[in-house]
C-alpha positions as CSV (number, residue, x, y, z in Angstrom):
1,X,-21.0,46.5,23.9
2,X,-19.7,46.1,19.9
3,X,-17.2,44.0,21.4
4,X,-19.3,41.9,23.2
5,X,-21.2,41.0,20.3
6,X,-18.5,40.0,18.4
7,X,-17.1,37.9,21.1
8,X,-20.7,36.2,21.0
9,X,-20.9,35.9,17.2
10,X,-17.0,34.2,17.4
11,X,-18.3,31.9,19.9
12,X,-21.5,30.5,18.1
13,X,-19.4,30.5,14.8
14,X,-16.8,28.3,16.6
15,X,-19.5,25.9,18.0
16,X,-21.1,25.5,15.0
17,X,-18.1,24.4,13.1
18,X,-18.2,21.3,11.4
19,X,-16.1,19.4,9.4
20,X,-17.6,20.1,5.8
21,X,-16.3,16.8,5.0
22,X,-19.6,14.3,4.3
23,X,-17.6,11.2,5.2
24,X,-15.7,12.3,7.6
25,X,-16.3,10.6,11.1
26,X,-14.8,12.1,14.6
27,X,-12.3,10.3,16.2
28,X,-14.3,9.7,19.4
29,X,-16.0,7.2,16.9
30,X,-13.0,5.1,16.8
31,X,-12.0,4.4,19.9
32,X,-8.8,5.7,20.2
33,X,-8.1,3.8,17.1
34,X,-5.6,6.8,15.7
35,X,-4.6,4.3,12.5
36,X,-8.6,3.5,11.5
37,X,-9.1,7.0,12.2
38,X,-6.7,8.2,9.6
39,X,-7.3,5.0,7.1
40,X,-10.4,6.0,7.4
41,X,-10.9,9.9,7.0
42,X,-7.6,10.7,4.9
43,X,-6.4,7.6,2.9
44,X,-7.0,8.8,-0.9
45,X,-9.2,11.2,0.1
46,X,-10.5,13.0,-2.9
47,X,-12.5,15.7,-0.5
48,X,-9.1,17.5,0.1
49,X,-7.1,17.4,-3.2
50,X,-7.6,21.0,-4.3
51,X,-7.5,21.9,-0.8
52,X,-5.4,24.1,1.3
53,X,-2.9,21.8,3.8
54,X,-4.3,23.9,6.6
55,X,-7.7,22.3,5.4
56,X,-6.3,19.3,6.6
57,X,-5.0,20.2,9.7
58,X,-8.2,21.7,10.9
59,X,-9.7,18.8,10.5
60,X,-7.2,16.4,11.9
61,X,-8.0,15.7,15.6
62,X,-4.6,13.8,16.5
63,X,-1.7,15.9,16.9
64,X,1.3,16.2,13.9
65,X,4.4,16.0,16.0
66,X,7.0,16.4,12.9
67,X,7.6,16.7,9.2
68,X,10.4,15.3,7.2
69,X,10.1,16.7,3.5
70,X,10.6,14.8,0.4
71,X,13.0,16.5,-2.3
72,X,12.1,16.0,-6.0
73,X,15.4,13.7,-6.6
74,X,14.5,13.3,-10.3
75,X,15.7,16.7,-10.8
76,X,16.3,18.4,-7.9
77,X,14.8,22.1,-8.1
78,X,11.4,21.0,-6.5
79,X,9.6,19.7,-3.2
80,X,6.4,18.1,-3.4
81,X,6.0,15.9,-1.0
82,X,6.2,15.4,2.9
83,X,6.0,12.7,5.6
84,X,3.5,13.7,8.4
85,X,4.4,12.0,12.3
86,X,2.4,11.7,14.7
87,X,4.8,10.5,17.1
88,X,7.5,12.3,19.0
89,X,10.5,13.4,16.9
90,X,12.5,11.1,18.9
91,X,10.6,7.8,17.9
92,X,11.0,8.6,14.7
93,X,14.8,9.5,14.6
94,X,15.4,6.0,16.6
95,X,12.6,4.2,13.8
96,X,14.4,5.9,11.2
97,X,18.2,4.6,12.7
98,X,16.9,1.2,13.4
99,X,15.6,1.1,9.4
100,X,12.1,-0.1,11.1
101,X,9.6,0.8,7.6
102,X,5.9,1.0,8.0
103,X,6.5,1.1,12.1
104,X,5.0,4.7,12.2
105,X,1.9,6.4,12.3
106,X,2.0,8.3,9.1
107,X,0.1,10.4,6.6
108,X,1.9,11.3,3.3
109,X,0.8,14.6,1.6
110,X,1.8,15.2,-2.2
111,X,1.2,19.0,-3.0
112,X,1.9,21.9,-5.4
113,X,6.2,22.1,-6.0
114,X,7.7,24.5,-3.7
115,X,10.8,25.5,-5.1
116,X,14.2,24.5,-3.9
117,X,15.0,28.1,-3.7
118,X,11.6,29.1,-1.3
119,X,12.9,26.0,0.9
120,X,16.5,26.9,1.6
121,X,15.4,30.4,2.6
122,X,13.1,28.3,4.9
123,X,16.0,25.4,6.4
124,X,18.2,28.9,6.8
125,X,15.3,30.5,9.3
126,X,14.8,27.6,11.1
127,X,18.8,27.4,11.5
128,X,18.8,30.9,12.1
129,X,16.0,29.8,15.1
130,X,17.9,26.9,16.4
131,X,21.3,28.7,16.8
132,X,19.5,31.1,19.0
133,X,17.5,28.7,21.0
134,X,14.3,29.6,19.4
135,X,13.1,26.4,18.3
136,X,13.8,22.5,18.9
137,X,12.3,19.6,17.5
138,X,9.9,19.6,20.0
139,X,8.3,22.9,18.7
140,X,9.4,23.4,15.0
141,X,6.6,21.7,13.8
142,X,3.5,24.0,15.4
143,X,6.3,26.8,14.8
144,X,7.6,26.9,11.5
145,X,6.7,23.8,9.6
146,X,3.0,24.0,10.1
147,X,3.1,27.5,8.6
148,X,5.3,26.7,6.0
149,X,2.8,23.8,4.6
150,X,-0.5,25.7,5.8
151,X,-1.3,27.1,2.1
152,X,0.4,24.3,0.1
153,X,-2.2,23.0,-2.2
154,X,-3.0,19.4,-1.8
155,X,-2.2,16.9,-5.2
156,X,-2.5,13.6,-3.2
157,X,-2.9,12.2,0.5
158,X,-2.2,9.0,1.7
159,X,-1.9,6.8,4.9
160,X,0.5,3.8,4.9
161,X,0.3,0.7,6.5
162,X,1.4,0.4,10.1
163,X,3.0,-2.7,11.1
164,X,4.1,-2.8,14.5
């Protein structure tokens, strides 16, 4: 019986979620329209600086598919930044090959440094992963990447232009 009521309050806390964001519109709304719906809900957004990454990805109804991250180059020690996909890792290899800028759907996400130290120990699991046939590219994203990001607090978001 205990159980059953805590499966019911779950259920009715899960249907009552809403996004707490006040100008945030669904993405039925746009008509499949992924880059308004992202221009729109994420570009400059000031509702999720402060915020938890995982913030973000709750509320995000179109799928991340991959994560290239953006080493501090200035000097070095720190990552900051990272370049969110929403298309399949191999678009993005072949968009990056071909040099094709601004062809993807993208959101860029500035947060808290992460040091270079806390981000080798991360490449080494995921090479760990790979070398035993734990992860592709297909999967390191909802595997490791997500989590990686998940409590990174947000500095700045942004969606770029997509020309096509």
């Amino acid at each position: 019986m205990r159980y059953l009521i805590i499966l019911l309050v779950l259920a009715m806390s899960m249907s009552s979620y809403a996004n707490d964001n006040p100008n945030y519109k669904t993405w039925n709304s746009f008509n499949n329209d992924s880059i308004s719906y992202l221009k729109e809900n994420f570009d400059n957004s000031e509702y999720y600086v402060g915020k938890p990454l995982k913030c973000l990805f709750d509320d995000l109804e179109i799928q991340i598919k991959s994560c290239v991250f953006c080493p501090d180059f200035f000097c070095g020690r720190n990552l900051h930044d990272a370049i969110l996909y929403f298309e399949e890792d191999k678009i993005v290899s072949k968009a990056i090959y071909e040099k094709k800028g601004r062809s993807l759907l993208t959101l860029y996400v500035s947060f808290q440094p992460i040091s270079m130290v806390e981000y080798k120990q991360y490449e080494a699991m995921i090479r760990k992963a790979r070398k035993n046939n734990e992860v592709n590219s297909d999967t390191e994203w909802d595997l490791f990447e997500k989590a990686f990001l998940g409590n990174r607090i947000i500095t700045k978001i942004s969606v770029p232009d997509v020309v096509r």
